[in-house]
C-alpha positions, 0 to 999 in steps of 0.5 A, spaced: 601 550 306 605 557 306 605 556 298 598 556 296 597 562 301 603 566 297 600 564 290 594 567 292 597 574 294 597 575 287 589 574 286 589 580 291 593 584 288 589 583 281 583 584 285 585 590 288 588 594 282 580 593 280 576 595 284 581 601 287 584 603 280 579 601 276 585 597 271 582 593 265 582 586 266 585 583 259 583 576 256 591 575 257 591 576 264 585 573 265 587 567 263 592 568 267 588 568 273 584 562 272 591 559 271 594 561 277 588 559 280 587 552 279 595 551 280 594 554 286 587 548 289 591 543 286 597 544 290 592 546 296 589 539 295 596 535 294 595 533 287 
């Protein structure tokens, strides 16, 4: 259960650069995020 929590540090990460640097978020990276994201519950849920 360590890995789905570590993964998620990076959409934390992301998020914080948003809201406290105000970065753009690229369509790129934004895929990005929806992968790691869906990864990161499929591991979570034991798939």
């Amino acid at each position: 259960m360590v890995v789905p929590i570590d993964k998620l540090s990076m959409l934390i990460t992301i998020a914080f650069s948003g809201i406290v640097f105000h970065e753009k978020l690229t369509k790129k990276a934004a895929v990005g995020v929806v992968c790691i994201t869906a990864g990161t519950l499929l591991i979570a849920m034991n798939f």
